[in-house]
Structures are given as C-alpha cells and as structure tokens.
N, CA, C and O atoms as a GROMACS GRO file, in nm:
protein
  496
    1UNK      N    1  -7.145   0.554   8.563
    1UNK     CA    2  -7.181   0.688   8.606
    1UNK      C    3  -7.061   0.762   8.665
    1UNK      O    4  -7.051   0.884   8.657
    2UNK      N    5  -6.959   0.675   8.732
    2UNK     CA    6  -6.853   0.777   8.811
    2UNK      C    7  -6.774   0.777   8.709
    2UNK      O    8  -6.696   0.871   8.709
    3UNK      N    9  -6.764   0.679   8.592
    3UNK     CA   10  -6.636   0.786   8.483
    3UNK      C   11  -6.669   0.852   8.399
    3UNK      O   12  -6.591   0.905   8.320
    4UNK      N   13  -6.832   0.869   8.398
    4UNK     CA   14  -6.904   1.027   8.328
    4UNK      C   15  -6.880   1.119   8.406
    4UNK      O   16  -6.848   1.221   8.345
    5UNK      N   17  -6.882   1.134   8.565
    5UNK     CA   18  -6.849   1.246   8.669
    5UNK      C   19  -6.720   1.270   8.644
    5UNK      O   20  -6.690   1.388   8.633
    6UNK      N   21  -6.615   1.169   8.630
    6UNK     CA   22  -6.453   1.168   8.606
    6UNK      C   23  -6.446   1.256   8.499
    6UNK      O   24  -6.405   1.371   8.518
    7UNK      N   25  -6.490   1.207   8.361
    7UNK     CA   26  -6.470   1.294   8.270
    7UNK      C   27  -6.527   1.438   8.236
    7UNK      O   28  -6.475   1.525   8.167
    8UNK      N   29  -6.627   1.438   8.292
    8UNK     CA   30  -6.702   1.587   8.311
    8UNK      C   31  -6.624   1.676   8.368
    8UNK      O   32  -6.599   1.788   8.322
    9UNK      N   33  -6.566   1.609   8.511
    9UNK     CA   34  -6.475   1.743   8.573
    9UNK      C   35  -6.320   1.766   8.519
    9UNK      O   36  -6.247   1.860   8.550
   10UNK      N   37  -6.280   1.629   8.407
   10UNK     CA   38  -6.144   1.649   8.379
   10UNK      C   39  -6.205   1.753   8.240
   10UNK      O   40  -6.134   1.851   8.216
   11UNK      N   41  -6.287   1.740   8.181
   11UNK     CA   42  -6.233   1.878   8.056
   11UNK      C   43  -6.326   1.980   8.135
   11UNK      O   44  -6.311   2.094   8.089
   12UNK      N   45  -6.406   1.975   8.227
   12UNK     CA   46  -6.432   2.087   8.287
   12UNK      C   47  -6.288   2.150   8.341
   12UNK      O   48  -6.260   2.264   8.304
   13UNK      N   49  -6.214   2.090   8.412
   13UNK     CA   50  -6.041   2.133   8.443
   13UNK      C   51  -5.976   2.185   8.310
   13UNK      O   52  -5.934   2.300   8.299
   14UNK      N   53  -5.973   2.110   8.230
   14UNK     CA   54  -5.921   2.148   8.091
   14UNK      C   55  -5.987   2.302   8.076
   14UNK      O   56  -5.895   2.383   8.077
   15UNK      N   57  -6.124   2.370   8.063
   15UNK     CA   58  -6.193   2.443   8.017
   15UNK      C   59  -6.140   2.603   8.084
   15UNK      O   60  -6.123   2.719   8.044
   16UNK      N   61  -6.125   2.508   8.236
   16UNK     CA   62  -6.070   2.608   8.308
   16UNK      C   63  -5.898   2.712   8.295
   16UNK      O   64  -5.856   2.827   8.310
   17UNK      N   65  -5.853   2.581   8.260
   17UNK     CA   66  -5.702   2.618   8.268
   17UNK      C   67  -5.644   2.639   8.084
   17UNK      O   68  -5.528   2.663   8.050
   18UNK      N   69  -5.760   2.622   7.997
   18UNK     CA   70  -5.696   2.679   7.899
   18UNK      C   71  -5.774   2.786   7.873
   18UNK      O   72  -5.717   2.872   7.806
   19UNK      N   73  -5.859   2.804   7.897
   19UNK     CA   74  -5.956   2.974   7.940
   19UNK      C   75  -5.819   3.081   7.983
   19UNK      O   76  -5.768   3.176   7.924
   20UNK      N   77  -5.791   3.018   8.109
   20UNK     CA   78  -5.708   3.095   8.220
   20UNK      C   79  -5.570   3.152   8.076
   20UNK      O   80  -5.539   3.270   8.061
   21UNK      N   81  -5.512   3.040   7.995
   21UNK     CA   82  -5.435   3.057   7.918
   21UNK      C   83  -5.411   3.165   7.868
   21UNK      O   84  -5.326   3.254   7.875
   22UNK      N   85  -5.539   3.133   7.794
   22UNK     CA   86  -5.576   3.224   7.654
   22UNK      C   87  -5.579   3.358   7.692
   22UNK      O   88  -5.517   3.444   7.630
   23UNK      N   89  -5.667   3.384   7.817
   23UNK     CA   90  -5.764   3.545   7.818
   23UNK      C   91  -5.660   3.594   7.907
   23UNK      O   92  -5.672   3.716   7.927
   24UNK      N   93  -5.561   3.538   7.969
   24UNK     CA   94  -5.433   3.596   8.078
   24UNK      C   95  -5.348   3.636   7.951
   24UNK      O   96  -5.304   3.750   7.958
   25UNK      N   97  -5.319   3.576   7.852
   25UNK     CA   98  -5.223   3.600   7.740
   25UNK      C   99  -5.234   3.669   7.656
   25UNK      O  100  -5.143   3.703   7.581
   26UNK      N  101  -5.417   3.724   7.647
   26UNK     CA  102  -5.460   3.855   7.542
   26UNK      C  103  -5.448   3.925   7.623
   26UNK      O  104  -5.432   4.040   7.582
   27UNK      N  105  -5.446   3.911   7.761
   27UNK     CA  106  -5.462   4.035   7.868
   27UNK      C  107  -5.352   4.110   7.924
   27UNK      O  108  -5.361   4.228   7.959
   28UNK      N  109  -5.223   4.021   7.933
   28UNK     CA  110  -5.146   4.063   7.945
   28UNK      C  111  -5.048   4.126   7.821
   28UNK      O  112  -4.948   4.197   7.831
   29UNK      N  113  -5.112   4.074   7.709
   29UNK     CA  114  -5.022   4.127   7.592
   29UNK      C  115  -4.916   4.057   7.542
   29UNK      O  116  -4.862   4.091   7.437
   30UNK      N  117  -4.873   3.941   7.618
   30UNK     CA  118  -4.750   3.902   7.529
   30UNK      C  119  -4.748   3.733   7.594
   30UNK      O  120  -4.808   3.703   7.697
   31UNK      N  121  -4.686   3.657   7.530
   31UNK     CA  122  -4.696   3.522   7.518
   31UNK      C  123  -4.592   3.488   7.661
   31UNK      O  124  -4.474   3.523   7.658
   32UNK      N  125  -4.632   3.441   7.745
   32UNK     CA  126  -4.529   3.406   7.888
   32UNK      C  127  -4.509   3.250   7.863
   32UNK      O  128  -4.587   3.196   7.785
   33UNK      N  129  -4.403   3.168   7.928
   33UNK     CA  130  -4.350   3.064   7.965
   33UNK      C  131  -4.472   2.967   8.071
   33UNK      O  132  -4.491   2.846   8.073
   34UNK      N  133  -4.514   3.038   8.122
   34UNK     CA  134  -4.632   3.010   8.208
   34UNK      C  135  -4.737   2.951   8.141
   34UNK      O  136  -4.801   2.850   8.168
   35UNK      N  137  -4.745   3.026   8.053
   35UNK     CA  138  -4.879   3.014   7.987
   35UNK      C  139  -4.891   2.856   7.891
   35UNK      O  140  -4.989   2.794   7.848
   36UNK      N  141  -4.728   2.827   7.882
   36UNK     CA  142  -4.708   2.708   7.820
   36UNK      C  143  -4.731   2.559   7.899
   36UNK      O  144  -4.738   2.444   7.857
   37UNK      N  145  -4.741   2.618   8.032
   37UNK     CA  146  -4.742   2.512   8.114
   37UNK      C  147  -4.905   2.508   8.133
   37UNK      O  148  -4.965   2.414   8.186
   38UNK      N  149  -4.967   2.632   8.077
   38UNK     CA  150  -5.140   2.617   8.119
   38UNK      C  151  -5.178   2.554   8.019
   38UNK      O  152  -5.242   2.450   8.029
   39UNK      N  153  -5.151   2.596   7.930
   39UNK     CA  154  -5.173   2.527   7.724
   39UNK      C  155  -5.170   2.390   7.752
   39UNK      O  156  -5.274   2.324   7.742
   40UNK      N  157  -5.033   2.327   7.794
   40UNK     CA  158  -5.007   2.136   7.777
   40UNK      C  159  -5.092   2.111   7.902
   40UNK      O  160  -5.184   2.033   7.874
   41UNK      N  161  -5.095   2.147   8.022
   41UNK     CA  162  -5.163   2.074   8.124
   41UNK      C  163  -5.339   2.100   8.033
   41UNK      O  164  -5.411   2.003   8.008
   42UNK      N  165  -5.372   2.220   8.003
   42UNK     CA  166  -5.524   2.173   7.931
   42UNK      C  167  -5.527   2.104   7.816
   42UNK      O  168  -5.637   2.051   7.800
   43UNK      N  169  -5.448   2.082   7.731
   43UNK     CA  170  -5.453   1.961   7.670
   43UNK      C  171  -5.445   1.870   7.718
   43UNK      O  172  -5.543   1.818   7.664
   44UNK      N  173  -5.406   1.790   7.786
   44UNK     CA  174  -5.383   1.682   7.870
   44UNK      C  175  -5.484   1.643   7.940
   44UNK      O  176  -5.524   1.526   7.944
   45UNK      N  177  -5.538   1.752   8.011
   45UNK     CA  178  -5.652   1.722   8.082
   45UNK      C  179  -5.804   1.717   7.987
   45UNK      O  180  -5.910   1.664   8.019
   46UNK      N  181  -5.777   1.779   7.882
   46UNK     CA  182  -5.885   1.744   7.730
   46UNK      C  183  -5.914   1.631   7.671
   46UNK      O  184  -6.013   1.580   7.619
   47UNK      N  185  -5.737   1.587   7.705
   47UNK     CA  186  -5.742   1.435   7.620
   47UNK      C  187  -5.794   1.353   7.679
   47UNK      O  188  -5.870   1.266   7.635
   48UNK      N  189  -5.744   1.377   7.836
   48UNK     CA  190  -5.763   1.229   7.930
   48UNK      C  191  -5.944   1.210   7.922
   48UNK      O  192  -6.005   1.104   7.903
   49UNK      N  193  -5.995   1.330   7.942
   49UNK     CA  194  -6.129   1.336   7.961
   49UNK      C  195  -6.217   1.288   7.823
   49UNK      O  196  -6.304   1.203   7.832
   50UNK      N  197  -6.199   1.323   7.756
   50UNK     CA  198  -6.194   1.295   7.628
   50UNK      C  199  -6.170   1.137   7.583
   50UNK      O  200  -6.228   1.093   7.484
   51UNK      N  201  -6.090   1.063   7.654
   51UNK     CA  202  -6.051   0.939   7.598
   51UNK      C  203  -6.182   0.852   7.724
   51UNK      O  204  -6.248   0.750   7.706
   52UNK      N  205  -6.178   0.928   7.819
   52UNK     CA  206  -6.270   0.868   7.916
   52UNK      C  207  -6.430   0.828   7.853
   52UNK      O  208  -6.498   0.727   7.871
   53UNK      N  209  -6.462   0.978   7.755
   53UNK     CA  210  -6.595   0.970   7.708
   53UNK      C  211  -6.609   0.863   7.589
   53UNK      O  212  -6.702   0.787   7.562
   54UNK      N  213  -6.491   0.881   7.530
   54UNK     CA  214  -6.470   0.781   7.410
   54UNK      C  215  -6.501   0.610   7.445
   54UNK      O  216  -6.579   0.548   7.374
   55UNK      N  217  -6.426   0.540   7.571
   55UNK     CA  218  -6.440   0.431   7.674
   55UNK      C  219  -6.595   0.452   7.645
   55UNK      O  220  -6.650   0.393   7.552
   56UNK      N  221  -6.643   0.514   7.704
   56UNK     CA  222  -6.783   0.495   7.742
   56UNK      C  223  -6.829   0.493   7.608
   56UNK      O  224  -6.858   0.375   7.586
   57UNK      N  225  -6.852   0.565   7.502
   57UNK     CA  226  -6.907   0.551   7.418
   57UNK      C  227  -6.868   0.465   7.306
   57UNK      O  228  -6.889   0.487   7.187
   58UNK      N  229  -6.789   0.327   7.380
   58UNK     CA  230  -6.778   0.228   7.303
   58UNK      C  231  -6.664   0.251   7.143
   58UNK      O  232  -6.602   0.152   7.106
   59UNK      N  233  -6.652   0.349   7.083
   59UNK     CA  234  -6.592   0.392   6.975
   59UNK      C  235  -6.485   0.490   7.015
   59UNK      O  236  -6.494   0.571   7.107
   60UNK      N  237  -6.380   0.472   6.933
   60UNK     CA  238  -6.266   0.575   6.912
   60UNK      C  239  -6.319   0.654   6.850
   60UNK      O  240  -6.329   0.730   6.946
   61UNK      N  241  -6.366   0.708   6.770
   61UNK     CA  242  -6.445   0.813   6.692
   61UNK      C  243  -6.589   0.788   6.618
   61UNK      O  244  -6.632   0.702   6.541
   62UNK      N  245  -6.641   0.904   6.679
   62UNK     CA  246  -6.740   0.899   6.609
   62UNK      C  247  -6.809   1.003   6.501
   62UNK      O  248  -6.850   1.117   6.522
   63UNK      N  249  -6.808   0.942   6.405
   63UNK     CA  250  -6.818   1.040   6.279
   63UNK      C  251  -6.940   1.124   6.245
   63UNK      O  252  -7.018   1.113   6.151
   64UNK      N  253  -6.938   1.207   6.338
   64UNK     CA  254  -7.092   1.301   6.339
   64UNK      C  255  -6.968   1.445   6.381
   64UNK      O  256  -6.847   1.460   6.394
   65UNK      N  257  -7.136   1.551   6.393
   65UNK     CA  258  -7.055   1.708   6.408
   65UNK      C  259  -6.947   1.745   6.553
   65UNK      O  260  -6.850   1.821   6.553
   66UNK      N  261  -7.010   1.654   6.683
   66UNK     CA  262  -6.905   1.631   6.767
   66UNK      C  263  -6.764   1.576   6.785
   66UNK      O  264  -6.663   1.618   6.842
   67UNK      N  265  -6.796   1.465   6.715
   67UNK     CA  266  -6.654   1.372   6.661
   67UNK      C  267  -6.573   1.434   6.598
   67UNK      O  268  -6.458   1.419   6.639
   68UNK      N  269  -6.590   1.519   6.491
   68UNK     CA  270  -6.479   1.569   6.372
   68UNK      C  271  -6.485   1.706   6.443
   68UNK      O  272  -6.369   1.732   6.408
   69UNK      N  273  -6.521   1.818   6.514
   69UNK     CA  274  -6.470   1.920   6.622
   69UNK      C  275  -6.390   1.878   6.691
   69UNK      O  276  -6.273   1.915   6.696
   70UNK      N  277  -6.461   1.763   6.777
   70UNK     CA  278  -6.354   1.752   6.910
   70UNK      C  279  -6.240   1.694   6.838
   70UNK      O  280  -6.146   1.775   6.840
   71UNK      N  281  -6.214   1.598   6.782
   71UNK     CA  282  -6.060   1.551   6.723
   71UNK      C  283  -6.021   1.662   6.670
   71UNK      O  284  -5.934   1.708   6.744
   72UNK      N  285  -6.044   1.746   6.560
   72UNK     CA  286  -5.981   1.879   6.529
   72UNK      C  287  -5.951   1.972   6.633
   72UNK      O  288  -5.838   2.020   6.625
   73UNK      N  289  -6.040   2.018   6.754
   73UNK     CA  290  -5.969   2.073   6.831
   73UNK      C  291  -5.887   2.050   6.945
   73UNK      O  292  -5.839   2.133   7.022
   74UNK      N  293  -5.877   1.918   6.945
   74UNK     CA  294  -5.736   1.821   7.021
   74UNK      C  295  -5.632   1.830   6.945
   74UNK      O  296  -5.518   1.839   6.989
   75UNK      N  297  -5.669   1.826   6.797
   75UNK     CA  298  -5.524   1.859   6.721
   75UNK      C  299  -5.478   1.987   6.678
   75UNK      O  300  -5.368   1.999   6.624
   76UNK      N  301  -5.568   2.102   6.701
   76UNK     CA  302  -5.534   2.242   6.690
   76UNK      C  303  -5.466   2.207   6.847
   76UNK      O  304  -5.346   2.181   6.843
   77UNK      N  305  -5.528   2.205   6.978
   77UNK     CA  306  -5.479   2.249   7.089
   77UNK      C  307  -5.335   2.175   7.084
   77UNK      O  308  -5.253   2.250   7.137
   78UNK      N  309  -5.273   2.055   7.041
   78UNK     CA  310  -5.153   2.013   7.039
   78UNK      C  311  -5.058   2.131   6.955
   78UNK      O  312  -4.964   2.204   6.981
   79UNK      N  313  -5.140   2.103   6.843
   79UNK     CA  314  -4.998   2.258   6.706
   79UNK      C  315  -5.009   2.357   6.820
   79UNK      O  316  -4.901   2.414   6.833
   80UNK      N  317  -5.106   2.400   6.914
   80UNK     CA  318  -5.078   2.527   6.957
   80UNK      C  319  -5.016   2.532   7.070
   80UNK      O  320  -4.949   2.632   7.097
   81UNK      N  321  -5.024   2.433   7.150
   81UNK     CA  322  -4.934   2.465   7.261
   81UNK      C  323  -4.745   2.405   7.198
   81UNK      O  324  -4.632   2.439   7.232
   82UNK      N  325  -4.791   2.319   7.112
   82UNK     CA  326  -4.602   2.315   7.038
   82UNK      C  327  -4.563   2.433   6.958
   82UNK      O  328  -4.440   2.426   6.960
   83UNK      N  329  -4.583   2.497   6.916
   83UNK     CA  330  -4.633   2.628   6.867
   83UNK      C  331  -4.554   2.716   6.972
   83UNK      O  332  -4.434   2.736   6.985
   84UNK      N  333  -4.674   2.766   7.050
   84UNK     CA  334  -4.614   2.840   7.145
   84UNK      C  335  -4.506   2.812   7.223
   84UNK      O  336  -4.446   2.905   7.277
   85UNK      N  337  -4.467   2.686   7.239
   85UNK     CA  338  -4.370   2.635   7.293
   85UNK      C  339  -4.216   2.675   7.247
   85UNK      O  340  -4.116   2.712   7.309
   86UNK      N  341  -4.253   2.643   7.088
   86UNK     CA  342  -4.146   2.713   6.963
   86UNK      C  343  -4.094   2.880   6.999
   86UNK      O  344  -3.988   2.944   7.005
   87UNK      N  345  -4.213   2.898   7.013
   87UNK     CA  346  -4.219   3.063   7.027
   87UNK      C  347  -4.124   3.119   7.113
   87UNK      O  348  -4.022   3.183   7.087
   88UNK      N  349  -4.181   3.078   7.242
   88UNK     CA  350  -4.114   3.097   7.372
   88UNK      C  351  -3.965   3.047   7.376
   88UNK      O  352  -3.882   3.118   7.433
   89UNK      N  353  -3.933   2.947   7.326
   89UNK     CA  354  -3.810   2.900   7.297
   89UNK      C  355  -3.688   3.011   7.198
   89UNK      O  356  -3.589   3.070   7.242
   90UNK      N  357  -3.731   3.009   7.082
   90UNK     CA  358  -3.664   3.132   7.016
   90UNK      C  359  -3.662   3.245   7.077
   90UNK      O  360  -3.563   3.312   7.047
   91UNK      N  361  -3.742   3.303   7.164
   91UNK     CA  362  -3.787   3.451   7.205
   91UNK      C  363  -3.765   3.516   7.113
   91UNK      O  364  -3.663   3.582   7.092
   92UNK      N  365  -3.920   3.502   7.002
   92UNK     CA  366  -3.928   3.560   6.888
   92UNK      C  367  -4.012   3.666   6.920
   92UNK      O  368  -4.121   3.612   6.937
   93UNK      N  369  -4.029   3.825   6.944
   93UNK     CA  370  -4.030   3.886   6.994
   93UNK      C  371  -4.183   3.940   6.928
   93UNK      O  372  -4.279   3.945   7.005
   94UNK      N  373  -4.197   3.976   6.799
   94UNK     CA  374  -4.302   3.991   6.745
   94UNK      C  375  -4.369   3.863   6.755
   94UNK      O  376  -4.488   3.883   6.783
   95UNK      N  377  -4.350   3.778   6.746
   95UNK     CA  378  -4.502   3.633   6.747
   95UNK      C  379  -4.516   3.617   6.913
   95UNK      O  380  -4.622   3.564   6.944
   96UNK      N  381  -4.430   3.652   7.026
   96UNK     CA  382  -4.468   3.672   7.140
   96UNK      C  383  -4.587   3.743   7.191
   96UNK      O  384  -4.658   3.713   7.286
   97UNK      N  385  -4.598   3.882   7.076
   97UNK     CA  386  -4.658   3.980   7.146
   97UNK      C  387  -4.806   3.928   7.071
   97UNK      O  388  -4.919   3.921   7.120
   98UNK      N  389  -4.765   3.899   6.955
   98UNK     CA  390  -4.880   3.892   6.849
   98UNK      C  391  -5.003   3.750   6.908
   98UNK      O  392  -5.126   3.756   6.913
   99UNK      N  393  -4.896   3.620   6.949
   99UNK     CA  394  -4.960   3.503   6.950
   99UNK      C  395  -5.100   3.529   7.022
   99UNK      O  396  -5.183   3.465   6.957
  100UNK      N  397  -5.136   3.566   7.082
  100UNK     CA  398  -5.259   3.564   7.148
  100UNK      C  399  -5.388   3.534   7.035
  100UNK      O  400  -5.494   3.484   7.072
  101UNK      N  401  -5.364   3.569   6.902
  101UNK     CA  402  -5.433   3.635   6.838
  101UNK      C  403  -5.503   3.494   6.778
  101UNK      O  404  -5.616   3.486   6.728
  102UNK      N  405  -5.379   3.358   6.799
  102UNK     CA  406  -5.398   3.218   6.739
  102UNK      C  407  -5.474   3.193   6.841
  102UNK      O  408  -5.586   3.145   6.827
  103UNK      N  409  -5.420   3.223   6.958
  103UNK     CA  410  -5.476   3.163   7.096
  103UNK      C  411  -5.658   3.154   7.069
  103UNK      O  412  -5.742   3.064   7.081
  104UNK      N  413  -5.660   3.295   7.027
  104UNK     CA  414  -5.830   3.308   7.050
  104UNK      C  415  -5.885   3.240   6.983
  104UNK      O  416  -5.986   3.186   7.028
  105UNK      N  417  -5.841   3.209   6.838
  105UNK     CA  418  -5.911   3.124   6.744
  105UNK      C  419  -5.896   2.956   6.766
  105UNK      O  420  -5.962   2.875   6.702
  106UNK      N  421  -5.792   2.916   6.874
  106UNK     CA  422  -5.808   2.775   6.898
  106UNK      C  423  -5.880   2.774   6.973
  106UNK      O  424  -5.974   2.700   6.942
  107UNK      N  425  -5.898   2.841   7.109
  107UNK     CA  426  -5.970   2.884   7.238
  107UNK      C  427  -6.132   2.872   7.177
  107UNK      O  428  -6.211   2.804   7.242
  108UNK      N  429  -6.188   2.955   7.026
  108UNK     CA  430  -6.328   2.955   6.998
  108UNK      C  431  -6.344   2.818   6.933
  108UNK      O  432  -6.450   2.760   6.953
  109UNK      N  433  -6.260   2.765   6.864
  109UNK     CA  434  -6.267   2.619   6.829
  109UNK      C  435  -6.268   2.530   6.900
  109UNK      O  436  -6.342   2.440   6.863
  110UNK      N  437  -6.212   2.512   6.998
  110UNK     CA  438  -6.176   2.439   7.108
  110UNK      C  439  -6.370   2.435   7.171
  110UNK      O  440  -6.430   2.332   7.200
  111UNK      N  441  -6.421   2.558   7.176
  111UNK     CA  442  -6.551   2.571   7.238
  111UNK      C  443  -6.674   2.514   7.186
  111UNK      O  444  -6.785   2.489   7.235
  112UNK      N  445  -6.629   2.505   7.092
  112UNK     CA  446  -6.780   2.375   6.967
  112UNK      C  447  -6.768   2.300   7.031
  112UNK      O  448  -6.838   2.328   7.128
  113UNK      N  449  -6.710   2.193   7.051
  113UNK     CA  450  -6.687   2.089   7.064
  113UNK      C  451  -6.755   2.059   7.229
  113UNK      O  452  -6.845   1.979   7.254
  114UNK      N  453  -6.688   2.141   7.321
  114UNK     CA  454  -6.743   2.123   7.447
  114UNK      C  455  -6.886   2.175   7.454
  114UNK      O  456  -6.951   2.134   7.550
  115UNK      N  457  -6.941   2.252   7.376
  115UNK     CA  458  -7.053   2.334   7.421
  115UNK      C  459  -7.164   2.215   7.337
  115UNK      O  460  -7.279   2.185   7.369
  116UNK      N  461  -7.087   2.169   7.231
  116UNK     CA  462  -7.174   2.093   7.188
  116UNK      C  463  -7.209   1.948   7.225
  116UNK      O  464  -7.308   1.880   7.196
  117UNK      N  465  -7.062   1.911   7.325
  117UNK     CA  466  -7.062   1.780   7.389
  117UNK      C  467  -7.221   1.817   7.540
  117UNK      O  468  -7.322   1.752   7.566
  118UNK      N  469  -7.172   1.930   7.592
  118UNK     CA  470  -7.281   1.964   7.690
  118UNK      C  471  -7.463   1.995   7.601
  118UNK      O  472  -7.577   2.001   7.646
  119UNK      N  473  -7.440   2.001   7.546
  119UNK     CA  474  -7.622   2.018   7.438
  119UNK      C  475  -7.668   1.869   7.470
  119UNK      O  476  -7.763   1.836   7.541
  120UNK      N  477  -7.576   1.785   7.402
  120UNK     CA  478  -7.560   1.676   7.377
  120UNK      C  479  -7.601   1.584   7.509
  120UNK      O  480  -7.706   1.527   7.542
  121UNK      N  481  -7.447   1.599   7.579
  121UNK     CA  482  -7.523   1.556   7.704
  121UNK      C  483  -7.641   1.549   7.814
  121UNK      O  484  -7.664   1.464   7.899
  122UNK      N  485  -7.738   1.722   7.770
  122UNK     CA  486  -7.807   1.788   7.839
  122UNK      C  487  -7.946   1.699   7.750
  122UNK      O  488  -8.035   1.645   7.816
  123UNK      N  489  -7.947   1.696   7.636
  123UNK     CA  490  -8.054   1.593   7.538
  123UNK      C  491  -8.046   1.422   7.619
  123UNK      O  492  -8.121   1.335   7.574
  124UNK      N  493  -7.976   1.397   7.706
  124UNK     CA  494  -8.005   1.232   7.694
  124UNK      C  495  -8.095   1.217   7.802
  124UNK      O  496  -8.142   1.106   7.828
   0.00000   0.00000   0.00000
C-alpha cells in the first residue's frame, strides 16, 4: 500500500511539473532553458513512478490499452525533452518560438495514459 501512495504522488509530481512545462511555454511564447529542466525532472519523476507501479504489478509491460500509452508516452516525453534540449542548445530561433506546439501534443498524449491509469485505479 505505501509504494501505491509512493507512486501515486511521484507521477502526480510528474503531472504537475510537466503541466507547469508545457502551458508556461505556450504562455509565454517561446521555448526557455527552464523549461528543460521542468521537461527531464517530469520525466523522471514519470518513470520512477511508473517503474514503481510496474514492481507492483508484477510485469514490465503489460500489453493492454494502458501498457502501450504509457510506454509510448515515456518515449514521446524522452524525444521531447531531448528535442527541446537540441533546440535550446542551437538557439534555433523559429523552433524556439514554434515548439510549444509539440509540447501540447506530447502533454495530450502523455494524458491517456494517466487519466486512464486513474479510471483504472478508481475500478479496483
């Protein structure tokens, strides 16, 4: 029971701080250095939580509509924060201003997965 509470509040943390990412980075208009440090720390905190639920549920993957989301959007959220990372590095000036636009579509992908892990969880 306490590494279901563990993992609940680590991608609840995750949820938080790549939210904060995304909607600070459409909001402000242009891709910041900051924002790279919100991107990898919510991945990180996705995975850990994520590997926690996996422990518990006995399997590295499980091949249903949760399983193949959440691994796809652990591996979108990695391309995207290396990605943006790229970005910020070149100070490529147009994909700075533009990136937000990926952001949102990993950010709504990223959201199956949790919304459907919570259905899920809310059914047992």
């Amino acid at each position: 029971m306490i590494m279901l509470i563990i993992a609940m509040n680590l991608i609840f943390v995750a949820c938080i701080l790549y939210s904060v990412g995304v909607w600070s980075e459409k909001l402000q208009g242009r891709l910041k250095p900051w924002h790279l440090l919100v991107f990898w720390l919510g991945l990180i905190f996705d995975t850990i939580g994520t590997g926690a639920m996996t422990i518990m549920a006995g399997s590295i993957f499980q091949f249903n509509f949760h399983g193949i989301t959440g691994m796809t959007a652990i591996v979108l959220m990695l391309f995207h924060a290396t990605w943006a990372s790229i970005v910020v590095y070149k100070k490529d000036e147009m994909r700075l201003l533009h990136f937000h636009k990926f952001s949102l579509v990993v950010w709504i992908i990223w959201l199956i997965p949790m919304i459907t892990g919570m259905i899920y969880g809310l059914s047992m």
